[in-house]
KOLDO-540785 format. One line per field, with one value per residue (C-alpha): residue in one letter; y, z, x; residue number from 1. Coordinates in Angstrom, 2 decimals. Last residue first. Example, Ala and Ser with C-alpha at 12.3 -4.5 7.8 and 13.67 -1.06 7.14 Angstrom:
residuo = c(s, a) .
yy = c(-1.06, -4.50) .
zz = c(7.14, 7.80) .
xx = c(13.67, 12.30) .
num = c(2, 1) .
This chain:
residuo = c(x, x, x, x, x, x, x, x, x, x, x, x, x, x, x, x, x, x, x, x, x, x, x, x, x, x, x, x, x, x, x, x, x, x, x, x, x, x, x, x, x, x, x, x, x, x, x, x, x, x, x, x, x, x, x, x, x, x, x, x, x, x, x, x, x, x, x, x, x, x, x, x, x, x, x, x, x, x, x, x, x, x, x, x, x, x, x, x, x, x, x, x, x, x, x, x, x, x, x, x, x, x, x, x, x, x, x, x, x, x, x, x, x, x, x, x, x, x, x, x, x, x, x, x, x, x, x, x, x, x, x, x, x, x, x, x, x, x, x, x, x, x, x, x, x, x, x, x, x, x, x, x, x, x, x, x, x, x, x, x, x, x, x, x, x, x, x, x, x, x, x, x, x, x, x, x, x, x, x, x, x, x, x, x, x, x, x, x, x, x, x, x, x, x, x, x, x, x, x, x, x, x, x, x, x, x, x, x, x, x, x, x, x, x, x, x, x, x, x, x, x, x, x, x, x, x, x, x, x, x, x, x, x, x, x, x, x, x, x, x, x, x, x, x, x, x, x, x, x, x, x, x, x, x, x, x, x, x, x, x, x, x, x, x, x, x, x, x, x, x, x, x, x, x, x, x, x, x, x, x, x, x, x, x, x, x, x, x, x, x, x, x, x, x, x, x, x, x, x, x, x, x, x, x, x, x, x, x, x, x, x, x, x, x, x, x, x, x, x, x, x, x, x, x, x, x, x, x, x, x, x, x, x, x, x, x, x, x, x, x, x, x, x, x, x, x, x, x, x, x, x, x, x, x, x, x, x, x, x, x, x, x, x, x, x, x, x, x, x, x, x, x, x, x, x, x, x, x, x, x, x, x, x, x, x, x, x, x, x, x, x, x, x, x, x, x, x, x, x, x, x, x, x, x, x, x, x, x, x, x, x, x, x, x, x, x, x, x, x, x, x, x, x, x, x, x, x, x, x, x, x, x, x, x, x, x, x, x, x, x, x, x, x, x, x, x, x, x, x, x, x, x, x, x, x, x, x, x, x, x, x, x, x, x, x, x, x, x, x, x, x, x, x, x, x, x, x, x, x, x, x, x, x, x, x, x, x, x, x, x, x, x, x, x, x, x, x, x, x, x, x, x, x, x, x, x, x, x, x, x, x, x, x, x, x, x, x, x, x, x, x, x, x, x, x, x, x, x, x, x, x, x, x, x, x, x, x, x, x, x, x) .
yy = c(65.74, 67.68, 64.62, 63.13, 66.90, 66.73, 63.04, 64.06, 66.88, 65.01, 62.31, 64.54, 66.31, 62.59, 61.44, 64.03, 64.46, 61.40, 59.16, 59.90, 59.72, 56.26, 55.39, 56.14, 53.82, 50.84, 51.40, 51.14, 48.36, 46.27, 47.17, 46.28, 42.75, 42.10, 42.70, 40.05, 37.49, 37.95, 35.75, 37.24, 36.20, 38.61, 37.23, 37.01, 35.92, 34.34, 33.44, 31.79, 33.15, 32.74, 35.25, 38.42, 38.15, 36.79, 40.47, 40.40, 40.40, 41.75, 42.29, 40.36, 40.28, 36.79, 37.54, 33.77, 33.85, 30.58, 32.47, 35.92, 36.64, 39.90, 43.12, 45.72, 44.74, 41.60, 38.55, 36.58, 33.01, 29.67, 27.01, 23.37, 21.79, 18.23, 19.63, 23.15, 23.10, 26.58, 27.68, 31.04, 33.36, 37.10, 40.22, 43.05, 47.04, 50.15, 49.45, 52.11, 51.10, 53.57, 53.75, 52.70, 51.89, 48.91, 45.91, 42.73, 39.75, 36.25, 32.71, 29.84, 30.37, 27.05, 26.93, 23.64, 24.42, 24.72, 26.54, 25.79, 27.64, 27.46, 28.68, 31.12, 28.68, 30.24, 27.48, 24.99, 22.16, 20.45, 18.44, 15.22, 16.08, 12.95, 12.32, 15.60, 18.61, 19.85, 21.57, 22.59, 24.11, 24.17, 27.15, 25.57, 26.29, 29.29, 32.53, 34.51, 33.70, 34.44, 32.53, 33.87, 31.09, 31.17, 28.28, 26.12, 22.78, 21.01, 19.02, 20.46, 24.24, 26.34, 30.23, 31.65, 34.57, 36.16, 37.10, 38.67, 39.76, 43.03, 45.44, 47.85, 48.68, 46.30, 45.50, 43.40, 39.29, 37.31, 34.78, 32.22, 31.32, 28.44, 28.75, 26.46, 28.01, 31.34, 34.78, 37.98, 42.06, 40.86, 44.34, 44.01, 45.78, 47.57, 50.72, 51.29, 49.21, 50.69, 48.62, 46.27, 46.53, 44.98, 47.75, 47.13, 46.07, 43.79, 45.05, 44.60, 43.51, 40.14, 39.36, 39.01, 36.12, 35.80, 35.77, 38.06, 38.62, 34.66, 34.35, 32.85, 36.19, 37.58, 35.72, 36.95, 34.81, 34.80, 33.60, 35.41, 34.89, 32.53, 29.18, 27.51, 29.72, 31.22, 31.34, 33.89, 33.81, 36.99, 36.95, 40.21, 40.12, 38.00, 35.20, 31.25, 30.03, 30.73, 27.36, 28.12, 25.72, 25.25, 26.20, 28.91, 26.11, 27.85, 28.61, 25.42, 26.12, 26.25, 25.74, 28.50, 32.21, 33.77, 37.44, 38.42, 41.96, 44.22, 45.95, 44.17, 40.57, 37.85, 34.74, 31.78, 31.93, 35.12, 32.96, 29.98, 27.32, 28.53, 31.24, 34.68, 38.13, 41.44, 44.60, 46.46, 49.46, 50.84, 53.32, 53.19, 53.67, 51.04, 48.70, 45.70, 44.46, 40.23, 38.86, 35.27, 31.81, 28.38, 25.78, 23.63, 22.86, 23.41, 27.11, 30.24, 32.65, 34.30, 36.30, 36.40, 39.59, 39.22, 42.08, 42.01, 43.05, 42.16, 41.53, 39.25, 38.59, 35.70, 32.75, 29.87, 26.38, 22.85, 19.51, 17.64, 14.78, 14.40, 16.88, 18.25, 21.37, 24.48, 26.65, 28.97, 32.63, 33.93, 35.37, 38.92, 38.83, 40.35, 44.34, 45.37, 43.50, 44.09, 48.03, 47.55, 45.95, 47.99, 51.01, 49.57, 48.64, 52.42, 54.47, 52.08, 52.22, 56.29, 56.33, 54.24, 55.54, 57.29, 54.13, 54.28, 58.29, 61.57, 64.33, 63.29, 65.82, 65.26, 61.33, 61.77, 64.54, 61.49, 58.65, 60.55, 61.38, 57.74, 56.92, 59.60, 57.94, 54.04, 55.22, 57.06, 53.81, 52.12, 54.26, 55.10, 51.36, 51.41, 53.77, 52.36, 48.72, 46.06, 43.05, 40.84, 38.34, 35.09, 34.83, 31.26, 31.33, 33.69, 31.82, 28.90, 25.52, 22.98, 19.96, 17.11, 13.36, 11.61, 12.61, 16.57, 19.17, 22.53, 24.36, 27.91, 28.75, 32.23, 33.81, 35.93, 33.14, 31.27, 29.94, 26.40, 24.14, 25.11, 24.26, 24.87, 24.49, 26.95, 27.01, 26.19, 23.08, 23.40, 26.97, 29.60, 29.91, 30.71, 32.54, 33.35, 34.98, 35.78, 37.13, 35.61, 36.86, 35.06, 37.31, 40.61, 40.36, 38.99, 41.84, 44.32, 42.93, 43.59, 46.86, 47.47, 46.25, 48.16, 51.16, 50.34, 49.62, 52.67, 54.71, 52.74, 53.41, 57.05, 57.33, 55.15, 57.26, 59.48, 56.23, 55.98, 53.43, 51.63, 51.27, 54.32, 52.61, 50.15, 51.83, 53.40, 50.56, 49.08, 52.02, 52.08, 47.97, 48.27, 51.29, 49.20, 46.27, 48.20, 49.73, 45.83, 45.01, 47.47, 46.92, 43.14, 44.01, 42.80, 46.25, 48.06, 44.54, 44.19, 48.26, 47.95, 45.07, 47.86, 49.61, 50.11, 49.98, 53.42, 53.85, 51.61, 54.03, 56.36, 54.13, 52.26, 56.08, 57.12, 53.95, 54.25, 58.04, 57.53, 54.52, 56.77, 59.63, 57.25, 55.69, 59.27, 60.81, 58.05, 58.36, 61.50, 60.51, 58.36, 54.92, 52.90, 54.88, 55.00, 51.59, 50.66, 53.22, 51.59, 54.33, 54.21, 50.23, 50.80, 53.45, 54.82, 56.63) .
zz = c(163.60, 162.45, 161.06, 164.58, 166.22, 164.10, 164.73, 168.44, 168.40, 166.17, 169.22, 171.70, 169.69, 169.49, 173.15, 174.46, 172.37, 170.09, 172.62, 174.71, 172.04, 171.52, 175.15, 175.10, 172.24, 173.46, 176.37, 174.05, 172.36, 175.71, 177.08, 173.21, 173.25, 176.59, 175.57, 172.33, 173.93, 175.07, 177.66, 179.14, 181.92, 183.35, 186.82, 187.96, 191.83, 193.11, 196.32, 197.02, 199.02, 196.35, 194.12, 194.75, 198.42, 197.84, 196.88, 193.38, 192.68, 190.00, 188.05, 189.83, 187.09, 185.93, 183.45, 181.69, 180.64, 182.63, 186.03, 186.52, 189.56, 188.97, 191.38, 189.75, 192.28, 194.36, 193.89, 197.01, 195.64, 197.47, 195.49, 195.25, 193.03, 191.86, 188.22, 188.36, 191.02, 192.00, 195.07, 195.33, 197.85, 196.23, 197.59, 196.43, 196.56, 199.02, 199.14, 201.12, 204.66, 206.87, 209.82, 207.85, 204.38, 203.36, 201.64, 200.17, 200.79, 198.85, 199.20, 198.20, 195.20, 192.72, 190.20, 187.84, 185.75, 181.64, 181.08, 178.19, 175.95, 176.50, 173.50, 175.39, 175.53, 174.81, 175.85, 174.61, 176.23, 174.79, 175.74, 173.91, 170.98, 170.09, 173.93, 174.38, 175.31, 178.62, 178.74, 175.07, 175.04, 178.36, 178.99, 179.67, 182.69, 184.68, 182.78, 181.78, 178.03, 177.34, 175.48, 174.78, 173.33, 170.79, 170.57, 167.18, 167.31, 163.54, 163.77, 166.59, 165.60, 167.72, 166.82, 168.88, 170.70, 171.13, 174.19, 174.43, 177.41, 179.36, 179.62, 176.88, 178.93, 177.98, 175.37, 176.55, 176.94, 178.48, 180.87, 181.28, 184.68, 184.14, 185.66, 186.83, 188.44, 186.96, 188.17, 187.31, 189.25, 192.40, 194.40, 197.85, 200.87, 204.10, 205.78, 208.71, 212.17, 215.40, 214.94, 211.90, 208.17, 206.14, 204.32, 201.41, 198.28, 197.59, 194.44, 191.07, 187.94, 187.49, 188.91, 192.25, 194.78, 198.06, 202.21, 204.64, 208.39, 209.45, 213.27, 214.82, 215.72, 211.89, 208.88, 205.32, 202.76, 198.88, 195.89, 192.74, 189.28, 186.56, 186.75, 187.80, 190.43, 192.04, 195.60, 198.00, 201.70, 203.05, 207.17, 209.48, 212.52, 215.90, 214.76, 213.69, 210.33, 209.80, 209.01, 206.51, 207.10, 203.97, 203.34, 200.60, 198.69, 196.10, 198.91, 197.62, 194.15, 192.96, 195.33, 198.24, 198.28, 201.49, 202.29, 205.87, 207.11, 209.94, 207.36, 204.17, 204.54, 201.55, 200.98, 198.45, 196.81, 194.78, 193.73, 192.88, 195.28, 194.58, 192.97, 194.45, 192.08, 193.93, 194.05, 197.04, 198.87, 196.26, 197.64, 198.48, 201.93, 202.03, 199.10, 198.54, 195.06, 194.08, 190.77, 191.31, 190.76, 190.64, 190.13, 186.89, 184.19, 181.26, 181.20, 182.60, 182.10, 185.01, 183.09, 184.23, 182.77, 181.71, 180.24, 176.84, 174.85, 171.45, 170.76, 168.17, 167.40, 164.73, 165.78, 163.62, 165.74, 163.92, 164.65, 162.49, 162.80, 165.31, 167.36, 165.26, 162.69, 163.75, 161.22, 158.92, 158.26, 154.71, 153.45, 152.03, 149.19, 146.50, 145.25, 148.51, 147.62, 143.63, 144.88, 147.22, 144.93, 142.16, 144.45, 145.58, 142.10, 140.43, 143.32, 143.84, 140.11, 139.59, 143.00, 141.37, 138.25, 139.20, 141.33, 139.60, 140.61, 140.11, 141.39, 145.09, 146.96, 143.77, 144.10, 148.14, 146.91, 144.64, 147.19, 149.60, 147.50, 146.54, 150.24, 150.91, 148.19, 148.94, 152.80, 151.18, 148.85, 152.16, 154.16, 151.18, 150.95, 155.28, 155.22, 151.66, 153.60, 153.28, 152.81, 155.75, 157.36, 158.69, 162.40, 162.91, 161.03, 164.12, 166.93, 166.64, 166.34, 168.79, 168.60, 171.28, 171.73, 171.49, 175.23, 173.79, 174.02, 171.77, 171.82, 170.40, 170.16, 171.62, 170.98, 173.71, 175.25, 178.42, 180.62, 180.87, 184.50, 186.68, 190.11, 191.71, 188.80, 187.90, 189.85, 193.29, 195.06, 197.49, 197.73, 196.66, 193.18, 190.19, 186.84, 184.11, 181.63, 177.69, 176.40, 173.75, 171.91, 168.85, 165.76, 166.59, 169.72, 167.14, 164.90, 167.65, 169.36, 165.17, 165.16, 169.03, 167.69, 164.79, 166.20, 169.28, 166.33, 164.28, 167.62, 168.43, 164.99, 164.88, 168.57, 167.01, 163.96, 165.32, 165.73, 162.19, 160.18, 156.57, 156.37, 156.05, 153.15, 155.99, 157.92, 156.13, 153.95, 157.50, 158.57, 155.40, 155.37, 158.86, 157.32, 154.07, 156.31, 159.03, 155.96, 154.54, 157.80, 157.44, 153.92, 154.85, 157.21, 161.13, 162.65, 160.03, 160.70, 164.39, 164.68, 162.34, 164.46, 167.13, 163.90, 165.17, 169.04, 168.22, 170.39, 167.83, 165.51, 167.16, 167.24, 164.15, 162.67, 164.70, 164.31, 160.27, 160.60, 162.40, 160.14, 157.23, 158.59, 160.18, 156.30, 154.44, 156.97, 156.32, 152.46, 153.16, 154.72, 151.81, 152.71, 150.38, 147.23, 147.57, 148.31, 145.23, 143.49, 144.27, 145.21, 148.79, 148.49, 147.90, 150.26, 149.59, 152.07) .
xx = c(-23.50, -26.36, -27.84, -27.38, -28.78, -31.74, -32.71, -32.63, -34.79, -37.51, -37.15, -37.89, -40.61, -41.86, -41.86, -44.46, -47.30, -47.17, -45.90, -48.71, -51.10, -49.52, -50.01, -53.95, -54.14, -52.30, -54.72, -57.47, -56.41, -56.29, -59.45, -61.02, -58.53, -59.92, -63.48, -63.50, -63.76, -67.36, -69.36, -72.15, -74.62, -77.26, -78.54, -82.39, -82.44, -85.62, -86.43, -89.60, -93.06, -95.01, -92.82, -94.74, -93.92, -90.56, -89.39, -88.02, -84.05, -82.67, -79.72, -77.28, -73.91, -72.59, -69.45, -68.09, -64.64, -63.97, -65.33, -65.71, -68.90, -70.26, -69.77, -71.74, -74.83, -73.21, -72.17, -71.16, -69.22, -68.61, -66.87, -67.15, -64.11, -64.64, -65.52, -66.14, -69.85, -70.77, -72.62, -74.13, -74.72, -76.71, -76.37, -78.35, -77.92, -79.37, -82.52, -84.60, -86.37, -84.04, -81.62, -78.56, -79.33, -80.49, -78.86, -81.16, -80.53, -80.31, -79.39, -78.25, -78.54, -77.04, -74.65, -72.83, -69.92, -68.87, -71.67, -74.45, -76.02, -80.44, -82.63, -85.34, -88.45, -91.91, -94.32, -97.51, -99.11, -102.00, -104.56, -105.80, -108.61, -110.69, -111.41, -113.23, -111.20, -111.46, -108.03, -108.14, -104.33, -102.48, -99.72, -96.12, -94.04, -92.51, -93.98, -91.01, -91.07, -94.66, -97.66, -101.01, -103.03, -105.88, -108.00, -109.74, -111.04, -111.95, -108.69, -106.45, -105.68, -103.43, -103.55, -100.34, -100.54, -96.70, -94.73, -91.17, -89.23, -89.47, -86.49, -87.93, -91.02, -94.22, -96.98, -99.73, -99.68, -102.55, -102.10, -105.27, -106.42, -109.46, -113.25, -116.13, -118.85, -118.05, -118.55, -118.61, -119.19, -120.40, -121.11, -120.89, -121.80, -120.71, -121.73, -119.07, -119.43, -120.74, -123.68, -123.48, -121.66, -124.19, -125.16, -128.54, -129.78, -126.60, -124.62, -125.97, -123.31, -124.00, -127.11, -127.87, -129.01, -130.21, -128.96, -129.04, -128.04, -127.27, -126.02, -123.24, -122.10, -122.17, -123.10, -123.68, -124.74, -124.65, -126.23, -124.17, -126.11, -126.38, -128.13, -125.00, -125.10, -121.17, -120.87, -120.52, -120.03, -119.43, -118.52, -119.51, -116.93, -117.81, -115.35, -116.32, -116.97, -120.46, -121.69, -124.54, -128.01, -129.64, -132.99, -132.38, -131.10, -128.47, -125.96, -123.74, -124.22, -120.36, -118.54, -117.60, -116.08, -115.04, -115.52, -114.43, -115.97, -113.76, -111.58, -111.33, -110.62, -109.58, -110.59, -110.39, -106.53, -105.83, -102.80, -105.33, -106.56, -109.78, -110.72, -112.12, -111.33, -110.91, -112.23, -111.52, -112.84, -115.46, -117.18, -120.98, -120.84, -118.03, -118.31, -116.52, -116.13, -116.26, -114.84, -115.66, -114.71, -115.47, -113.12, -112.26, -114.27, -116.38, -114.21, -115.19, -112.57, -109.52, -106.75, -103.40, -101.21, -98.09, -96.05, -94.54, -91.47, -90.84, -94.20, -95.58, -99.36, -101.09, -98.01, -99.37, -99.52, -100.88, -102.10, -104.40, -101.88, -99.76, -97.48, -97.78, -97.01, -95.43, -96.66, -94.14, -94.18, -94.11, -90.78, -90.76, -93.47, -90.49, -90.98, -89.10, -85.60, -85.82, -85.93, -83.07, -81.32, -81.49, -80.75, -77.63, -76.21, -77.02, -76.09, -73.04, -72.17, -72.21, -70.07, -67.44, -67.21, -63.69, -62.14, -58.85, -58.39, -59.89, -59.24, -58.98, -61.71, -63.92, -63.83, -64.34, -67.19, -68.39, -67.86, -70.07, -72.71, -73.13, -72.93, -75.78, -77.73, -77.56, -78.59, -81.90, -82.62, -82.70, -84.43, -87.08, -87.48, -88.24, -90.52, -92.07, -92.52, -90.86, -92.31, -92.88, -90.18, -91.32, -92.71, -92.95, -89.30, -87.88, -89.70, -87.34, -89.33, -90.45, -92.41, -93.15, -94.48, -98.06, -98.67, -98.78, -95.98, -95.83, -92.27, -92.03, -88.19, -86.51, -83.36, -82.15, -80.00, -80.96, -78.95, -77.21, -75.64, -78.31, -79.45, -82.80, -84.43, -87.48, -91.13, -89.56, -90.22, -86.76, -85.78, -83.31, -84.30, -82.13, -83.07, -79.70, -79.66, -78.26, -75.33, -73.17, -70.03, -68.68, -68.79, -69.54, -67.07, -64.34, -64.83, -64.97, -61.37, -60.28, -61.14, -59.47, -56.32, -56.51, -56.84, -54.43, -51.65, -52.58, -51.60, -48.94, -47.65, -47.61, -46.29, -43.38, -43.09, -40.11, -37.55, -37.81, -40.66, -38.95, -42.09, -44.62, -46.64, -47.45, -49.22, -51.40, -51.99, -52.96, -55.36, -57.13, -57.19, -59.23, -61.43, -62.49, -63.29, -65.38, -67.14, -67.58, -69.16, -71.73, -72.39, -73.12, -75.83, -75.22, -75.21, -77.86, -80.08, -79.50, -80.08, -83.26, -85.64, -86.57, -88.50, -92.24, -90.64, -89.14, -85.88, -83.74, -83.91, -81.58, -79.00, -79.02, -78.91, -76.46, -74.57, -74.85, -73.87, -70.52, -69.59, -70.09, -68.49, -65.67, -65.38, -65.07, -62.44, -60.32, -60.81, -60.09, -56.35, -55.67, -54.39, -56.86, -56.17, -52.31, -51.87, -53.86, -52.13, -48.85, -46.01, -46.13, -45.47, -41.75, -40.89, -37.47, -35.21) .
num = c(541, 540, 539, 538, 537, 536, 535, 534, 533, 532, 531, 530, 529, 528, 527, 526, 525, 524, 523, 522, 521, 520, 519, 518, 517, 516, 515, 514, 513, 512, 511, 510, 509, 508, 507, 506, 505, 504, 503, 502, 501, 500, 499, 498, 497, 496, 495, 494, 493, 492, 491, 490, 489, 488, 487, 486, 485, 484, 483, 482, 481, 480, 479, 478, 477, 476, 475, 474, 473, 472, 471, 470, 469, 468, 467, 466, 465, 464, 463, 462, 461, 460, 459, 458, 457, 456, 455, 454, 453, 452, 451, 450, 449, 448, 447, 446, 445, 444, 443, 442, 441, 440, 439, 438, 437, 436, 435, 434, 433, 432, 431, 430, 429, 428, 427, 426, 425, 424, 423, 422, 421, 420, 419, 418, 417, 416, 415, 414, 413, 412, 411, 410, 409, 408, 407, 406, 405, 404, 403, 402, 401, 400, 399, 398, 397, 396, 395, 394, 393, 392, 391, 390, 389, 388, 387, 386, 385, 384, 383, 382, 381, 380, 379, 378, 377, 376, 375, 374, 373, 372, 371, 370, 369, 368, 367, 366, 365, 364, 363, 362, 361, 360, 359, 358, 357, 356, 355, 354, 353, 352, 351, 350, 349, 348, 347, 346, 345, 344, 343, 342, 341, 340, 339, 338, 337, 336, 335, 334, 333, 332, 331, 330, 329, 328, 327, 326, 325, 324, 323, 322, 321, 320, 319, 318, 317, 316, 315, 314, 313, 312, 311, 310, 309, 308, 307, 306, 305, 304, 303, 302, 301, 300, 299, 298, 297, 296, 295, 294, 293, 292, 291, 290, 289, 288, 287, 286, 285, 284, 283, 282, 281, 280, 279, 278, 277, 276, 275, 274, 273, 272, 271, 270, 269, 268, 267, 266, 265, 264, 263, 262, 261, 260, 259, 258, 257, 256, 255, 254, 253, 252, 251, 250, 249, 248, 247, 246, 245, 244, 243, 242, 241, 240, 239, 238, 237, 236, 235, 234, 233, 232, 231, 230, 229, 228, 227, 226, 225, 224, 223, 222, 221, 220, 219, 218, 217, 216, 215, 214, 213, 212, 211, 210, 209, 208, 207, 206, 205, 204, 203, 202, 201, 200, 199, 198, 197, 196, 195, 194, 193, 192, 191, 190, 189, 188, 187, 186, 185, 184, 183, 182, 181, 180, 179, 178, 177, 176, 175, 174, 173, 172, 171, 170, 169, 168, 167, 166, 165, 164, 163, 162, 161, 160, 159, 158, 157, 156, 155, 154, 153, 152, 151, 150, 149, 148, 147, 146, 145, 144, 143, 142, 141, 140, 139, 138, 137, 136, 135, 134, 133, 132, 131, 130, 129, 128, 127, 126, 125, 124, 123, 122, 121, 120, 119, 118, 117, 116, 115, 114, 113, 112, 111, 110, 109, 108, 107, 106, 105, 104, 103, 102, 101, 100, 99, 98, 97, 96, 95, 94, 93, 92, 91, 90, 89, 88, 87, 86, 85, 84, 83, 82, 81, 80, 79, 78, 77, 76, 75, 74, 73, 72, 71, 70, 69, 68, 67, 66, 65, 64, 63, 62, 61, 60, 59, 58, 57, 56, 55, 54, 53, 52, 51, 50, 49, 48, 47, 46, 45, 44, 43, 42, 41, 40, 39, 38, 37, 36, 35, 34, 33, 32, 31, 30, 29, 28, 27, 26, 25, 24, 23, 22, 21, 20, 19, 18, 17, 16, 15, 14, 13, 12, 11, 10, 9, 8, 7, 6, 5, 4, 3, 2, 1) .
């Protein structure tokens, strides 16, 4: 039986067995190495670049046309080979599944709320893809551009050359034991041209500037944003500063006996709203300078328990009254810092005082951003410059609307509003929460898994859909998996469900290759000594 295409050295060179067992070690060692580096925040960034580099792609190419020369080589196939090919066939199947996944898959998420007023739509008909845009608003109009170009691309550094040039070695090495292990072939000074080539490029690459990050310019003139701190994963934290205006506020700590009980900050109409109670005492916090005038009458605000009434001095300083039974205990002013000069508590009531640590008559919340875990999303400060006016925002991508630039700016410089958007892809129906639970175990207080109702819109057909933990909603190729769901108590009081949306058509064909697979090995074990058997006894015969 003659083979035509066995005999070309082409065919010959990219079917070889060790050229097989070249590629996988390379391949192997590239994910490894992706892999591994991907746990150290410093170089997060390397896995996208080792997974989406052009030498990785061309290995996947190289091992694709290994396993089809090998393939075809072996044509005209006998009845013996099928295991043979059904194995190649599942390899390349799955190969190409990869490609496609590579190519055109998108993943991303998904926020809902389950009540009227919330702080993100109610309904949605987009979510929000991992790549991120900075937009800045004003009343003159609105500018956005993607995060990656604010943040340019630095030069190398030697960590990262020696990576480089150490990757361009071990492949040289490779090729020459695979150039050894042959004896020779067409490809003989290959190795001695990809040590040469890929270090020459990987030195020209780290001796350019890298590419300088951009400004956001406008909206209007004298208007400009420069991202000065990126982190790939942040946590919020709210900050409270005095600002020209806004409401007072105060960072108040309760003492018992000398103990701190509870620290807390005071500002109106804020999260931490304007009271709070620590055992039997009731601290409230009023306007700016209303217990200035020692003369003043206090209204005490009704109850038989100790009250605090504090209020921030313009003049600097914490005036303060305390109250109990209609009547006034103490009243006067300390600095920041002091605590009251003596207990408060009472008869039959433990040793109570305060300590006031700041405050502000007029104050602004500012969030801050501080590295995170690896499942937080990213934050950045931004420097924003309007004309001669200069302010440094911390921006997230979970916070729920924009962050205000020079809120009490004078005329000449109008307000800003700036925001980390995740870039939104859009689905092909309309979905809404309706609501949420959460599963318990029998008998106990522990979570056992989430539930979440939703209500989807396809066109003129309404739906009603439960997803559940590991059970995610499939509809038009779309995968929506409940990944978290906070209690309302730290949401305001609204539901909020956080889904994980993924579209990748590339999955079936992977399921699919690897089945193929499975049943080749089958056929290899178990059908072929059958079929050697039979070939026997018909050339016998």
């Amino acid at each position: 039986m003659t083979r035509p295409l066995a005999t070309h050295p082409v065919v010959q060179t990219l079917s070889s067995l060790k050229l097989t067992i070249f590629l996988m070690a390379s391949i192997g060692a590239s994910v490894g190495y992706g892999t591994f580096q991907s746990l150290d925040p410093v170089t997060s960034g390397i896995p996208r670049q080792t997974y989406g580099s052009w030498w990785f792609l061309v290995l996947l190419a190289l091992l694709g046309a290994n396993l089809l020369t090998c393939t075809l080589k072996r044509y005209p196939y006998r009845p013996r080979q099928i295991g043979f090919l059904t194995v190649h066939t599942g390899l390349m199947t799955i190969l190409v599944s990869s490609m496609v996944t590579f190519r055109s898959s998108v993943e991303g998420r998904l926020v809902l709320a389950g009540s009227e007023g919330a702080a993100f739509p109610r309904e949605r008909s987009a979510f929000d893809l991992h790549e991120y845009e900075v937009a800045v608003e004003s009343s003159g109009g609105a500018v956005r551009a993607p995060l990656r170009s604010l943040l340019g691309e630095g030069k190398p550094t030697k960590r990262q050359v020696a990576s480089s040039l150490g990757i361009v070695w071990l492949f040289s090495m490779g090729l020459f034991l695979l150039q050894i292990w042959e004896k020779g072939g067409w490809y003989r000074p290959l190795p001695l041209v990809f040590l040469i080539a890929g270090s020459l490029i990987v030195l020209l690459r780290s001796a350019g500037g890298g590419r300088p990050p951009e400004d956001l310019l406008g909206p209007g003139e004298g208007i400009s944003t420069r991202v000065i701190r990126f982190l790939p994963h942040a946590t919020v934290r709210t900050r409270i500063e005095s600002a020209p205006e806004g409401p007072p506020a105060a960072w108040v700590e309760i003492l018992v006996r000398g103990e701190v009980a509870q620290s807390r900050w005071l500002l109106e109409g804020a999260t931490w709203g304007d009271a709070f109670e620590v055992g039997p005492l009731r601290v409230r916090l009023l306007a700016a300078g209303a217990l200035d005038d020692t003369e003043a009458p206090v209204e005490p605000g009704g109850g038989d328990g100790p009250l605090l009434l504090v209020s921030p001095s313009p003049g600097g300083g914490t005036a303060y009254v305390v109250t109990a039974s209609g009547g006034r205990i103490a009243r006067g002013r300390i600095a920041e810092g002091e605590a009251s000069p003596y207990p408060f508590g009472g008869p039959g009531m433990p040793e109570l005082s305060f300590r006031a640590m700041r405050s502000f008559p007029a104050s602004r919340e500012t969030a801050r951003v501080s590295p995170g875990g690896e499942d937080d999303l990213p934050g950045v400060s931004v420097e924003v410059r309007h004309g001669t006016a200069v302010e440094v925002v911390d921006l997230h991508a979970d916070l729920a609307g924009p962050v205000e630039a020079f809120p009490a700016a004078p005329p000449a410089v109008s307000p800003l509003r700036l925001s980390l958007r995740a870039r939104e892809s859009p689905l092909p129906f309309r979905i809404a929460l309706e609501g949420g639970r959460v599963v318990r175990y029998p008998g106990t207080e522990r979570p056992k898994s989430f539930e979440a109702d939703l209500r989807i819109e396809d066109g003129a057909l309404i739906a009603r859909e439960t997803v559940r933990v590991n059970a995610p909603l499939v509809r038009h190729g779309y995968r929506i998996f409940l990944v978290a769901m906070p209690p309302s108590g730290e949401t305001g009081g609204v539901q909020l469900c956080q889904f994980s949306v993924a579209r990748d058509a590339g999955t079936f064909g992977i399921y699919v290759g690897f089945w193929i697979l499975g049943a080749g090995f089958i056929l290899i074990f178990y059908l072929k000594p059958l079929l050697v058997r039979w070939e026997g006894q018909r050339a016998a015969a």
